[in-house]
LOTI-38357 format. One record per atom (N, C-alpha, C, O): residue number from 1; residue in three letters; atom name; x, y, z. Coordinates in steps of 0.1 Angstrom, whole numbers. Atoms other than C-alpha are relative to their C-alpha. Layout:
N
(rec NUM,"Ala","CA",(X,Y,Z))
...
This chain:
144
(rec 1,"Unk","N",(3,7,12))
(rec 1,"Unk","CA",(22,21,55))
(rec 1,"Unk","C",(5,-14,1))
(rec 1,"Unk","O",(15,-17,7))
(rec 2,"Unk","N",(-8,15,-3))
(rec 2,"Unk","CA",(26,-18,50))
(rec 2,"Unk","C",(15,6,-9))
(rec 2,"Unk","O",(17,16,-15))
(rec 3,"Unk","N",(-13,3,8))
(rec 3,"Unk","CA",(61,-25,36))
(rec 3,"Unk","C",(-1,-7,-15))
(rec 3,"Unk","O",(-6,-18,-20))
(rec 4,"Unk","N",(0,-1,15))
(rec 4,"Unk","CA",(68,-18,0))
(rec 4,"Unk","C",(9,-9,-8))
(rec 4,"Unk","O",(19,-3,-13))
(rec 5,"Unk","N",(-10,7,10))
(rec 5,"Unk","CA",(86,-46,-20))
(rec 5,"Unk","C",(-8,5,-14))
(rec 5,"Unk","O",(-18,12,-16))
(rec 6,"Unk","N",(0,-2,17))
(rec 6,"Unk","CA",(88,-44,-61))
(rec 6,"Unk","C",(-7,-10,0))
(rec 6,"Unk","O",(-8,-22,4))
(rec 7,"Unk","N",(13,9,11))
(rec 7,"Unk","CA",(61,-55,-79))
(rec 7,"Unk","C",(-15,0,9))
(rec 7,"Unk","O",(-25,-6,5))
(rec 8,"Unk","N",(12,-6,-12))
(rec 8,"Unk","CA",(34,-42,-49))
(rec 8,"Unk","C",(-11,9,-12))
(rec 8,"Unk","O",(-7,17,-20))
(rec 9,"Unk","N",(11,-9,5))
(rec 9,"Unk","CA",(3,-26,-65))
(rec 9,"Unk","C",(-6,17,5))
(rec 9,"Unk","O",(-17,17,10))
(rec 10,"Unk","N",(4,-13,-8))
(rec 10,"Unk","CA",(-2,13,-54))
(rec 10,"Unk","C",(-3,9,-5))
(rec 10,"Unk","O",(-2,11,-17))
(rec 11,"Unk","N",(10,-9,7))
(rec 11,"Unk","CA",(-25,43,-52))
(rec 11,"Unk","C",(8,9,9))
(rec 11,"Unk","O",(18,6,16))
(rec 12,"Unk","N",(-3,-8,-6))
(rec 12,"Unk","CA",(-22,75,-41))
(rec 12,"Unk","C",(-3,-1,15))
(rec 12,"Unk","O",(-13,-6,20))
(rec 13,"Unk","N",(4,-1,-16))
(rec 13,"Unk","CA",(-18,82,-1))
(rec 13,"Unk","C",(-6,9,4))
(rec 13,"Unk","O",(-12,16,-4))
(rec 14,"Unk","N",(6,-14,-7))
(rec 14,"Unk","CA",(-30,107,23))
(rec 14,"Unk","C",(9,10,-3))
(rec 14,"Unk","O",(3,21,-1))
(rec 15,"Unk","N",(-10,-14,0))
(rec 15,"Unk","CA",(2,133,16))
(rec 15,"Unk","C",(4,4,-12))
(rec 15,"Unk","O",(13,11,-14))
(rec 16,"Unk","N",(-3,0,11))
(rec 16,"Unk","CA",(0,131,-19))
(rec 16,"Unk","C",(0,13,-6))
(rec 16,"Unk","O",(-7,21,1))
(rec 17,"Unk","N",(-3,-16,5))
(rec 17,"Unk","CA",(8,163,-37))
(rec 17,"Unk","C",(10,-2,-12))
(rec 17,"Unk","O",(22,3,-13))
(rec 18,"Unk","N",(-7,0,14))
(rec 18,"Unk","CA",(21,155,-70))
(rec 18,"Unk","C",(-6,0,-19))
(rec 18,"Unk","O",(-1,-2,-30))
(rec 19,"Unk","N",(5,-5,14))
(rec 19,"Unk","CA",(-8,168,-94))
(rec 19,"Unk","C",(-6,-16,0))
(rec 19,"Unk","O",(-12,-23,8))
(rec 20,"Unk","N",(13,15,9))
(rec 20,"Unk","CA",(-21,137,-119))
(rec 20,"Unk","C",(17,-7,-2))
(rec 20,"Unk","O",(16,-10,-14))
(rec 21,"Unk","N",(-12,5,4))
(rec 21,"Unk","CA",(16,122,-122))
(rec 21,"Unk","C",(-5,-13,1))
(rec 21,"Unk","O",(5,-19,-2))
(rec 22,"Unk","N",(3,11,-9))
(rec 22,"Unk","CA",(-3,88,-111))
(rec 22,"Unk","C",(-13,-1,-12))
(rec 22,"Unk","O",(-21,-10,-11))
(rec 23,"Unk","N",(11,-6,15))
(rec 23,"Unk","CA",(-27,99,-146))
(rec 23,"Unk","C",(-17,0,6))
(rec 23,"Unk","O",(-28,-2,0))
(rec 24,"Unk","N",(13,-6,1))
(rec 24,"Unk","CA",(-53,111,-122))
(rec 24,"Unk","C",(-5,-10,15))
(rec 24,"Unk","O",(-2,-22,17))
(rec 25,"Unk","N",(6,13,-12))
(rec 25,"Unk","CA",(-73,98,-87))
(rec 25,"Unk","C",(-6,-15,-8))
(rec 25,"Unk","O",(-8,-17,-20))
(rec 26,"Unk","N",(-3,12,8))
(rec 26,"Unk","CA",(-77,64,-91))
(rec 26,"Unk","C",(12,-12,-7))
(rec 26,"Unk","O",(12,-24,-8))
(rec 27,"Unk","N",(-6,7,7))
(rec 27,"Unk","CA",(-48,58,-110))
(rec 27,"Unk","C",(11,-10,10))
(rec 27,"Unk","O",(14,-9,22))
(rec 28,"Unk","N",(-7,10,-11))
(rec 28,"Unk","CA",(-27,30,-98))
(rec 28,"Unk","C",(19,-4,-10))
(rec 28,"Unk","O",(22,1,-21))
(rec 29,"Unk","N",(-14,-3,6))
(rec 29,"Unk","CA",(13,20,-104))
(rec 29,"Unk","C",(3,-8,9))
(rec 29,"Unk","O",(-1,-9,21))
(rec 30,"Unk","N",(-8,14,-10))
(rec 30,"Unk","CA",(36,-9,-94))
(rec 30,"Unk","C",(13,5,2))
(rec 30,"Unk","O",(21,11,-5))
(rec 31,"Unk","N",(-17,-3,-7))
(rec 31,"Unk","CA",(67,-4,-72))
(rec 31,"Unk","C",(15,-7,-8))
(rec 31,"Unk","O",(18,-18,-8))
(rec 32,"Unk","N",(-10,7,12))
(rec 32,"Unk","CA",(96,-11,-97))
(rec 32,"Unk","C",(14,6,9))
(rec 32,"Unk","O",(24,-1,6))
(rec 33,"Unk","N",(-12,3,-9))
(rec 33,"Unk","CA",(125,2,-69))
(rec 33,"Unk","C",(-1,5,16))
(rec 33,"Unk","O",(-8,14,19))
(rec 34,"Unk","N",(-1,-5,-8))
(rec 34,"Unk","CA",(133,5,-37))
(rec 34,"Unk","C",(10,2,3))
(rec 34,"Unk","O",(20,-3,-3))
(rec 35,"Unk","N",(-14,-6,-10))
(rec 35,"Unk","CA",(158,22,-9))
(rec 35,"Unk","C",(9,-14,-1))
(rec 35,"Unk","O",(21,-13,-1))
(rec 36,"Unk","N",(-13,12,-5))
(rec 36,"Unk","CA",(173,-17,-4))
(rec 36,"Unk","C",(5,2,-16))
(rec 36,"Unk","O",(17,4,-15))
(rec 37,"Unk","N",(-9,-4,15))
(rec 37,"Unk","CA",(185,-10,-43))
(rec 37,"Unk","C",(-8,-11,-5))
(rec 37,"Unk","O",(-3,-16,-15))
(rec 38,"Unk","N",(9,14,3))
(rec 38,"Unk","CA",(155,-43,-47))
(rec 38,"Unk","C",(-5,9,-15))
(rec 38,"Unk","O",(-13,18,-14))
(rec 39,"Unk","N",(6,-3,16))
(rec 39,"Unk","CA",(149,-35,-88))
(rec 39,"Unk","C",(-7,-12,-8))
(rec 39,"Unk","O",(-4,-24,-6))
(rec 40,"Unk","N",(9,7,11))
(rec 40,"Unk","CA",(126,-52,-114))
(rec 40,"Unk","C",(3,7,-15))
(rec 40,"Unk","O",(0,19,-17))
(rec 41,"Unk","N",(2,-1,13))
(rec 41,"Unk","CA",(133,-52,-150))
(rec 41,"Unk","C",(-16,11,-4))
(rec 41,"Unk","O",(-28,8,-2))
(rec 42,"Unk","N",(12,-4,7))
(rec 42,"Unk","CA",(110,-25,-166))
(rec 42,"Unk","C",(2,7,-13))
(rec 42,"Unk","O",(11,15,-14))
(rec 43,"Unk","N",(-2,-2,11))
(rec 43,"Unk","CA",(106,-18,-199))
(rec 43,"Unk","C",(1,18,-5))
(rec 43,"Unk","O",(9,25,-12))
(rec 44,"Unk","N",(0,-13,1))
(rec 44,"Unk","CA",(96,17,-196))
(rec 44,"Unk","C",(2,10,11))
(rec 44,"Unk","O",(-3,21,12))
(rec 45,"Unk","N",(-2,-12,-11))
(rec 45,"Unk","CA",(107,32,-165))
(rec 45,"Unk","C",(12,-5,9))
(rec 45,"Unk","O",(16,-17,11))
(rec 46,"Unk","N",(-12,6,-13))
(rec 46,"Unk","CA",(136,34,-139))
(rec 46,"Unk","C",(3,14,5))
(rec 46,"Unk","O",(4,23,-3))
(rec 47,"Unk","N",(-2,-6,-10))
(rec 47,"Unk","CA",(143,56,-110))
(rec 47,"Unk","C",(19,1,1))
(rec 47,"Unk","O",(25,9,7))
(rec 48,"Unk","N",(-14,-4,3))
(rec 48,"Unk","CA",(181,50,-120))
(rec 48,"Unk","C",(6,2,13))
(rec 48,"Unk","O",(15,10,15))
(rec 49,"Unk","N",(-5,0,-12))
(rec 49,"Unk","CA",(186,44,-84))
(rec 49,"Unk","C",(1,7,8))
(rec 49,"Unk","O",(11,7,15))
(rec 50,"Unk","N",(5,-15,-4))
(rec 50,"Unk","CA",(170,77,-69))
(rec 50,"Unk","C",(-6,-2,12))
(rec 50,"Unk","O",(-8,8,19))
(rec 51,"Unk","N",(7,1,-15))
(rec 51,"Unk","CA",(154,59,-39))
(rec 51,"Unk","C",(8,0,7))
(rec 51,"Unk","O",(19,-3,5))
(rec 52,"Unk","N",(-11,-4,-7))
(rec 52,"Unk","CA",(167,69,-9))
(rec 52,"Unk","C",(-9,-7,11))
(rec 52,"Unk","O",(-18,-13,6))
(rec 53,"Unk","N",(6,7,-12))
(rec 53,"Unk","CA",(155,54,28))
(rec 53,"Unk","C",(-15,3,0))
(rec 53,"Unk","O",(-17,15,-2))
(rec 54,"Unk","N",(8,-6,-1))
(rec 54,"Unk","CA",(118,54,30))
(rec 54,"Unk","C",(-8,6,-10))
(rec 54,"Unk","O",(-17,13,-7))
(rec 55,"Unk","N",(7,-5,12))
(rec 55,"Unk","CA",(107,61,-4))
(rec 55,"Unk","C",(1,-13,-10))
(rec 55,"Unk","O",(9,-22,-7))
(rec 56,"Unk","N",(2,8,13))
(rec 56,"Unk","CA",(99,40,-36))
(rec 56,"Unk","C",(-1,6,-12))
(rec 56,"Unk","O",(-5,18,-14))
(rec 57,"Unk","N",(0,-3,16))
(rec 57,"Unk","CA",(101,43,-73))
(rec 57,"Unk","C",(-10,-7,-10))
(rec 57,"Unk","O",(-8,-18,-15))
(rec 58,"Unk","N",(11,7,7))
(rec 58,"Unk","CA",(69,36,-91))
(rec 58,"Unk","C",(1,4,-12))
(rec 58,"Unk","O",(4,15,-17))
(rec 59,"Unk","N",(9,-8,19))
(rec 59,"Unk","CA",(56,35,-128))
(rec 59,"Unk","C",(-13,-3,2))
(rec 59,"Unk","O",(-20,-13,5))
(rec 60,"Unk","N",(19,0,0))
(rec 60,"Unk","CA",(22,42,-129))
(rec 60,"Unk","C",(3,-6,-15))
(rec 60,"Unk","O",(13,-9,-21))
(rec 61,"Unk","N",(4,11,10))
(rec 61,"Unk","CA",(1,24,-157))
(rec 61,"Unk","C",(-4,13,-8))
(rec 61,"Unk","O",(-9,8,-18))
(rec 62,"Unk","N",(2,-11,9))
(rec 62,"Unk","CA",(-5,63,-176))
(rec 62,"Unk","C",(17,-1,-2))
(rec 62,"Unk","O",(22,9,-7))
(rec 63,"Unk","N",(-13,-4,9))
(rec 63,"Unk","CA",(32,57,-185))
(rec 63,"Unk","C",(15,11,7))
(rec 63,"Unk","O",(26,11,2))
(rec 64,"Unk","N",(-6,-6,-5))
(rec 64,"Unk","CA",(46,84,-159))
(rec 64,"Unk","C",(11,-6,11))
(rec 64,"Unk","O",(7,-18,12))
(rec 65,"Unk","N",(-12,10,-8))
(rec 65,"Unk","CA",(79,70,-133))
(rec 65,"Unk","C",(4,13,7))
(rec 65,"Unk","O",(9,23,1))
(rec 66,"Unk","N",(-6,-6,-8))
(rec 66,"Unk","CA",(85,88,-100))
(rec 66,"Unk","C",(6,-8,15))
(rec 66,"Unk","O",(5,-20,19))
(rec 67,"Unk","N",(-9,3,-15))
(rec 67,"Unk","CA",(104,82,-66))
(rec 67,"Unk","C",(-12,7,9))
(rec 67,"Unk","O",(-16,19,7))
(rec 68,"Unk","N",(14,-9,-15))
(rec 68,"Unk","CA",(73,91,-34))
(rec 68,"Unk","C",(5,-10,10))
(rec 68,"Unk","O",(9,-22,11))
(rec 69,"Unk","N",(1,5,-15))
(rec 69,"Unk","CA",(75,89,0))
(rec 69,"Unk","C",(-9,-8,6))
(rec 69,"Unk","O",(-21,-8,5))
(rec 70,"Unk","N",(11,10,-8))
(rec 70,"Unk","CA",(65,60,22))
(rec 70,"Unk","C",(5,-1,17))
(rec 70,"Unk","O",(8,-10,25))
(rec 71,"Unk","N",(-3,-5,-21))
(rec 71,"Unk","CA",(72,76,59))
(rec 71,"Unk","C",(10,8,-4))
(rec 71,"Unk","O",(8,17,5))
(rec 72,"Unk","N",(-7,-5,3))
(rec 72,"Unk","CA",(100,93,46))
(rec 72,"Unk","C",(-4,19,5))
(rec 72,"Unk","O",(-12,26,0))
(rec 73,"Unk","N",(8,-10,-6))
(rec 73,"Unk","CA",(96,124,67))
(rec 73,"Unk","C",(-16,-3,6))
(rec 73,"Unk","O",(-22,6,11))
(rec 74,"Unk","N",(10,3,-10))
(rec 74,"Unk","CA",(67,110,83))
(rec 74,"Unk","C",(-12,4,-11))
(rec 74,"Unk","O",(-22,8,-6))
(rec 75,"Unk","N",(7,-6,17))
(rec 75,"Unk","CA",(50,118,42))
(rec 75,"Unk","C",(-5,-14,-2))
(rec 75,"Unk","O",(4,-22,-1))
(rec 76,"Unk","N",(4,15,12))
(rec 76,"Unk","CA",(28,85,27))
(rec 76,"Unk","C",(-7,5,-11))
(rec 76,"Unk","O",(-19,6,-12))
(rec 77,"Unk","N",(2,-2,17))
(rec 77,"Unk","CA",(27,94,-10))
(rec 77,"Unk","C",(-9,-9,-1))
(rec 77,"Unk","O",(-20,-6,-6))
(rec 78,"Unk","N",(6,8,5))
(rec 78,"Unk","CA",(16,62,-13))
(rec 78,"Unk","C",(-12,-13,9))
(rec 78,"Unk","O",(-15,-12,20))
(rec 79,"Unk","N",(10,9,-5))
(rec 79,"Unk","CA",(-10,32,-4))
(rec 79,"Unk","C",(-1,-13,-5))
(rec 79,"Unk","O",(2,-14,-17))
(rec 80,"Unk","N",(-3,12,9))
(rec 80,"Unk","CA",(-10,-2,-12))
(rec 80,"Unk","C",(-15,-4,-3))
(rec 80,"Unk","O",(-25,-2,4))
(rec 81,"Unk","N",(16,1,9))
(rec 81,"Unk","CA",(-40,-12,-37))
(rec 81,"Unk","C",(-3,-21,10))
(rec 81,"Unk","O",(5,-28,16))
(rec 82,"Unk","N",(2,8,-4))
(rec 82,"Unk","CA",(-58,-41,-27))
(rec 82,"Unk","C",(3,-14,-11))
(rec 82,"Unk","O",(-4,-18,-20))
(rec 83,"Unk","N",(1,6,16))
(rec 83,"Unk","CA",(-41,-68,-49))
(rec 83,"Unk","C",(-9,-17,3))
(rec 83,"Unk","O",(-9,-25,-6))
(rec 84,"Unk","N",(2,13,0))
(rec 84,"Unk","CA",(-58,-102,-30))
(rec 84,"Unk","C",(-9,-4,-9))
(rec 84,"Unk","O",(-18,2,-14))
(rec 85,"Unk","N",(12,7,6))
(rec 85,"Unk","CA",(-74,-129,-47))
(rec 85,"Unk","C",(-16,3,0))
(rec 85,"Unk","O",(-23,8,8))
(rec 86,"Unk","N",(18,-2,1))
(rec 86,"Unk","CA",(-110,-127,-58))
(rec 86,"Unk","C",(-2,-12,11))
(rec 86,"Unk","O",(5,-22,13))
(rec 87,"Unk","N",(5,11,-6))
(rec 87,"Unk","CA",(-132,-143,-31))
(rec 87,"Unk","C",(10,-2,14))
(rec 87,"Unk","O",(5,-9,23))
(rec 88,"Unk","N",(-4,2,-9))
(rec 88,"Unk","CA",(-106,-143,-5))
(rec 88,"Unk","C",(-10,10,13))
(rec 88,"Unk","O",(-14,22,11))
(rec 89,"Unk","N",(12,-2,-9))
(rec 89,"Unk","CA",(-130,-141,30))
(rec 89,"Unk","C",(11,-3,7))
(rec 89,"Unk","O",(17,-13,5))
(rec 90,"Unk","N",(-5,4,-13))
(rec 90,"Unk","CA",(-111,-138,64))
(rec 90,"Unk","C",(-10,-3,6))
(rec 90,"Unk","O",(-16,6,11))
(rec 91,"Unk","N",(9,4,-11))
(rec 91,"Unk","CA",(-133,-157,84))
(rec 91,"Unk","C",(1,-1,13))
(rec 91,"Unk","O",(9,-9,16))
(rec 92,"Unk","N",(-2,-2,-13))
(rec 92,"Unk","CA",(-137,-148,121))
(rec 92,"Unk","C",(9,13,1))
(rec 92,"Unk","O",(11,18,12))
(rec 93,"Unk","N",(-5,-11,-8))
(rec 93,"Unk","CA",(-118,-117,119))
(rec 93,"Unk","C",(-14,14,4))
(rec 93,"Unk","O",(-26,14,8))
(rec 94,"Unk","N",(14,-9,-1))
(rec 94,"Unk","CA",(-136,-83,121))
(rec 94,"Unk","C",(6,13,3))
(rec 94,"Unk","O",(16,12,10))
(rec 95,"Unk","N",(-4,-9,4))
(rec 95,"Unk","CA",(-129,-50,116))
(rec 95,"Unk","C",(-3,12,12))
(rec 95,"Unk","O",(-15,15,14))
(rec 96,"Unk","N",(3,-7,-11))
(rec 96,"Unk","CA",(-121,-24,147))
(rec 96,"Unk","C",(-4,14,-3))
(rec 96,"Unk","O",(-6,22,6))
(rec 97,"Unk","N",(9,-13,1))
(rec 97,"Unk","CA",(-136,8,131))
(rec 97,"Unk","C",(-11,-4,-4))
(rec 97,"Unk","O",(-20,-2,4))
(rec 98,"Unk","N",(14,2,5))
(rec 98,"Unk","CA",(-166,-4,110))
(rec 98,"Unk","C",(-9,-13,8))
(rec 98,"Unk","O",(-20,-19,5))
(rec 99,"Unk","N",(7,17,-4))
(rec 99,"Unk","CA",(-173,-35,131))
(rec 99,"Unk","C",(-4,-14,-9))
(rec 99,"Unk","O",(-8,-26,-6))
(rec 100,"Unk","N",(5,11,5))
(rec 100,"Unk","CA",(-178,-54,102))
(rec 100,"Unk","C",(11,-17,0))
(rec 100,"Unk","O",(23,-21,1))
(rec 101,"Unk","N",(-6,18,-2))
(rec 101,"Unk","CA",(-170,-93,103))
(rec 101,"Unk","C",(5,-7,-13))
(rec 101,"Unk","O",(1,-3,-24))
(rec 102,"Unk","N",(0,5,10))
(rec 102,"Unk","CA",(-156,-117,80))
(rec 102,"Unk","C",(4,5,-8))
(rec 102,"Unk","O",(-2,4,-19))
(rec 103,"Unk","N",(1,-9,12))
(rec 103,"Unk","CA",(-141,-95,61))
(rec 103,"Unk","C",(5,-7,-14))
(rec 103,"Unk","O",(10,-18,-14))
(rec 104,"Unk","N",(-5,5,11))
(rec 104,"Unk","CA",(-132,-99,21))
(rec 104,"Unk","C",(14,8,-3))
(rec 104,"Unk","O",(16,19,2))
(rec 105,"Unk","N",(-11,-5,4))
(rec 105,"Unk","CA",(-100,-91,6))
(rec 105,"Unk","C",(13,1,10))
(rec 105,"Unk","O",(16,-8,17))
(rec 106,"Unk","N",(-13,2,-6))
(rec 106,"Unk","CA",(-67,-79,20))
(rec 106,"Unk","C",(-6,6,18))
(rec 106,"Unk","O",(-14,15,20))
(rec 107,"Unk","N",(5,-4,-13))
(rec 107,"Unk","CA",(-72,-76,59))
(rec 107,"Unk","C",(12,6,6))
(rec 107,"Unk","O",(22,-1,6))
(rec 108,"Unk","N",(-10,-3,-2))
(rec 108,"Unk","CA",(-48,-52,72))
(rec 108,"Unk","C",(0,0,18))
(rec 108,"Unk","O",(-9,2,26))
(rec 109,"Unk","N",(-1,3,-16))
(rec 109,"Unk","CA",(-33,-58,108))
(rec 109,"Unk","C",(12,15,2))
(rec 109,"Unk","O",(20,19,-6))
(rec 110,"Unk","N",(-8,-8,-1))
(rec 110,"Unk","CA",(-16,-28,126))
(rec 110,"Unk","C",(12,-9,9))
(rec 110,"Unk","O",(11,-20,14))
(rec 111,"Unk","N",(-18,6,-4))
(rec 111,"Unk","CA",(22,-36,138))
(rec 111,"Unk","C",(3,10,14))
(rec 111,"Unk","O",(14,10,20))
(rec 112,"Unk","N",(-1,-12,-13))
(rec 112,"Unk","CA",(17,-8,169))
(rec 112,"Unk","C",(-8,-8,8))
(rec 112,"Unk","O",(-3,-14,18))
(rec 113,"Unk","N",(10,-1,-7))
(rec 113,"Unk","CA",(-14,-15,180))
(rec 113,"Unk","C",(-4,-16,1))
(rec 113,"Unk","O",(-6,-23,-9))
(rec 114,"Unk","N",(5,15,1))
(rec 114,"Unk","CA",(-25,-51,196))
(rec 114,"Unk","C",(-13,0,-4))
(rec 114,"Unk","O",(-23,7,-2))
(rec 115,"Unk","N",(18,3,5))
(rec 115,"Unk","CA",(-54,-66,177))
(rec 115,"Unk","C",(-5,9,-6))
(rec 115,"Unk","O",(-17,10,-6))
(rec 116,"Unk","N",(9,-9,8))
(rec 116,"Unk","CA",(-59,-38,157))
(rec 116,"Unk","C",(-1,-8,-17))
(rec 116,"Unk","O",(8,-15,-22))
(rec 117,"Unk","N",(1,8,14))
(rec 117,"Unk","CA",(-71,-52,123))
(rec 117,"Unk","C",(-14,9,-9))
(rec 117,"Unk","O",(-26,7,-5))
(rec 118,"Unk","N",(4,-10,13))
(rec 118,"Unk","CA",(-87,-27,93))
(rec 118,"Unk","C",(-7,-10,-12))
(rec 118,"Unk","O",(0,-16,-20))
(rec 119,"Unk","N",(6,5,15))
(rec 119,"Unk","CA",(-111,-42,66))
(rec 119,"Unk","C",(7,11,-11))
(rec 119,"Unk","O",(14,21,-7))
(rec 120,"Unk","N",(-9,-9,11))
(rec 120,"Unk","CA",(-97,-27,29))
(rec 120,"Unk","C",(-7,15,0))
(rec 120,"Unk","O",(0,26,0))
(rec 121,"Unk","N",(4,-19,0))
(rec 121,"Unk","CA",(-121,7,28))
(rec 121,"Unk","C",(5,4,15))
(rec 121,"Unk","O",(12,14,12))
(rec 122,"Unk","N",(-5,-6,-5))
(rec 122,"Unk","CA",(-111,15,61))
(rec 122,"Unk","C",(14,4,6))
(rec 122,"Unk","O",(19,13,12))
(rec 123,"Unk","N",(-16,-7,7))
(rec 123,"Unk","CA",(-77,17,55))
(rec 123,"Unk","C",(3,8,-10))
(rec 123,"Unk","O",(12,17,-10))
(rec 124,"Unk","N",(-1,-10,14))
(rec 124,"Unk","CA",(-80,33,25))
(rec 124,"Unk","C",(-9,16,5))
(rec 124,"Unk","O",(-6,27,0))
(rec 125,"Unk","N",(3,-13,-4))
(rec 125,"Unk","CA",(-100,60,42))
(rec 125,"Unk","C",(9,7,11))
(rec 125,"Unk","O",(7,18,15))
(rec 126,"Unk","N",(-6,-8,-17))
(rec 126,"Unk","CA",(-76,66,74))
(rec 126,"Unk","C",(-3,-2,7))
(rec 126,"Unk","O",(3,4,16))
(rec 127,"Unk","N",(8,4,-12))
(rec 127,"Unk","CA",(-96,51,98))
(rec 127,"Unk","C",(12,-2,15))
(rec 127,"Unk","O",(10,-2,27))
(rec 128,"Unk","N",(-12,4,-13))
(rec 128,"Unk","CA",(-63,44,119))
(rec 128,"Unk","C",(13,7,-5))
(rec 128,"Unk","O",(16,8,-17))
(rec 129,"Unk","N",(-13,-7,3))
(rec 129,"Unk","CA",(-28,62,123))
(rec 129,"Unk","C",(7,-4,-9))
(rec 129,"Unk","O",(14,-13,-7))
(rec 130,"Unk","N",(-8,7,9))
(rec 130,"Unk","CA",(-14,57,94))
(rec 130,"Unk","C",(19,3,-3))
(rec 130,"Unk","O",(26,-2,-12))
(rec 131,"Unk","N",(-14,-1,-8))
(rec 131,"Unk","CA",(22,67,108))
(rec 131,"Unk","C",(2,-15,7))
(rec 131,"Unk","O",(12,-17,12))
(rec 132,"Unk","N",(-5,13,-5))
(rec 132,"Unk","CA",(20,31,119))
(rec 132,"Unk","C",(1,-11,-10))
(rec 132,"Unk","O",(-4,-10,-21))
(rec 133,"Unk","N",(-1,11,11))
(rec 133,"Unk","CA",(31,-1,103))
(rec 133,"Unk","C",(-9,-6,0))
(rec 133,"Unk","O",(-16,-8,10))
(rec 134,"Unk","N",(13,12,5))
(rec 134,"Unk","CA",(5,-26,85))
(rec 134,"Unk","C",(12,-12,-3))
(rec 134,"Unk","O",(22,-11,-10))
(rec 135,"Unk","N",(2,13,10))
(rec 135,"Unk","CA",(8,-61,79))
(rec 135,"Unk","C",(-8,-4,-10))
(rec 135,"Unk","O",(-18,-3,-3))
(rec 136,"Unk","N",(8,2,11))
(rec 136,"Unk","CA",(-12,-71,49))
(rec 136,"Unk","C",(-1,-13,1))
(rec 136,"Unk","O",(9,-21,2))
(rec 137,"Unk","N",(1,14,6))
(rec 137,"Unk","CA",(-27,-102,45))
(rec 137,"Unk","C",(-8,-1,-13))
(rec 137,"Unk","O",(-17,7,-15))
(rec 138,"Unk","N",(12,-4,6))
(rec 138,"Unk","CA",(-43,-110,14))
(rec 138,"Unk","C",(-9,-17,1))
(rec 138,"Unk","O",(-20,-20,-3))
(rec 139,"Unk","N",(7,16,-1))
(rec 139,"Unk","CA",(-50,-149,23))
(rec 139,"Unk","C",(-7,2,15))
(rec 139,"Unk","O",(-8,10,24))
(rec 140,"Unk","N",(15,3,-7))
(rec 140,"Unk","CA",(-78,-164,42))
(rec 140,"Unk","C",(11,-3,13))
(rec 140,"Unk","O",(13,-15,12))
(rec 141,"Unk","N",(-5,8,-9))
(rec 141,"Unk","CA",(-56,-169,75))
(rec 141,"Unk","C",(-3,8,12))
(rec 141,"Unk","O",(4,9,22))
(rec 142,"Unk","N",(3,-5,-13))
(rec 142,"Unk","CA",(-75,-148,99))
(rec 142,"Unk","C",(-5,-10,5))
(rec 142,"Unk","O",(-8,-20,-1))
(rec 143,"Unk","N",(12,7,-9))
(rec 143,"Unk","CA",(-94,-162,131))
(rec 143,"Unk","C",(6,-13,1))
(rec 143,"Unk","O",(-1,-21,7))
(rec 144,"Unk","N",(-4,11,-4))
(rec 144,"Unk","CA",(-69,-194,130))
(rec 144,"Unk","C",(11,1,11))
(rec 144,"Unk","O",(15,-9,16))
């Protein structure tokens, strides 16, 4: 999974197993702590310092606040939502499962694998080990 700072946008992952806590597929929820003890002011939620190495403390937007795994045991609870700009186009990159070019939105680069680089649906489906780290971009700075 890319690396989870506070205030990250996230859905459910591939090892998810926590019911509708997340108010249901779909539902989405911003990272409010992590393991570095990195906290954000939230009005209605706090993990009260529950994260441990490898996990995060979200409040979903149905109002619910839990601690999930992000490799922690080799578990990704979670996924990071696509938060780039509207209209951002990596121009010249190109995507090594679907082939497609140019892609829009966040272009994910793997951190294992040289030149591996994921358009946003095929990351979001698994298309690549997701036991490996991502970099996220969500700006236009492919292909330079």
């Amino acid at each position: 999974m890319a690396y989870v700072l506070v205030g990250v946008r996230v859905v459910r992952g591939p090892d998810w197993n926590r019911f509708n806590q997340d108010g249901g597929e779909g539902g989405v929820g911003s990272v409010v702590e992590t393991c570095a003890g990195e906290a954000r002011e939230a009005a209605s939620a706090s993990c009260d310092g529950a994260t441990t190495p490898d996990t995060a403390c979200v409040a979903w937007d149905s109002g619910h606040t839990g601690t999930y795994r992000c490799g922690a045991g080799g578990k990704h609870d979670l996924r990071v939502f696509d938060t780039a700009a509207i209209g951002v186009k990596h121009m010249g990159s190109k995507c090594m499962e679907c082939s497609g070019e140019d892609l829009a939105g966040i272009l994910w680069q793997c951190k294992e694998c040289a030149n591996q680089q994921l358009c946003n649906p095929c990351y979001h489906n698994g298309s690549h080990d997701l036991t490996h780290r991502f970099f996220c971009s969500p700006f236009n700075d492919a292909g330079r």
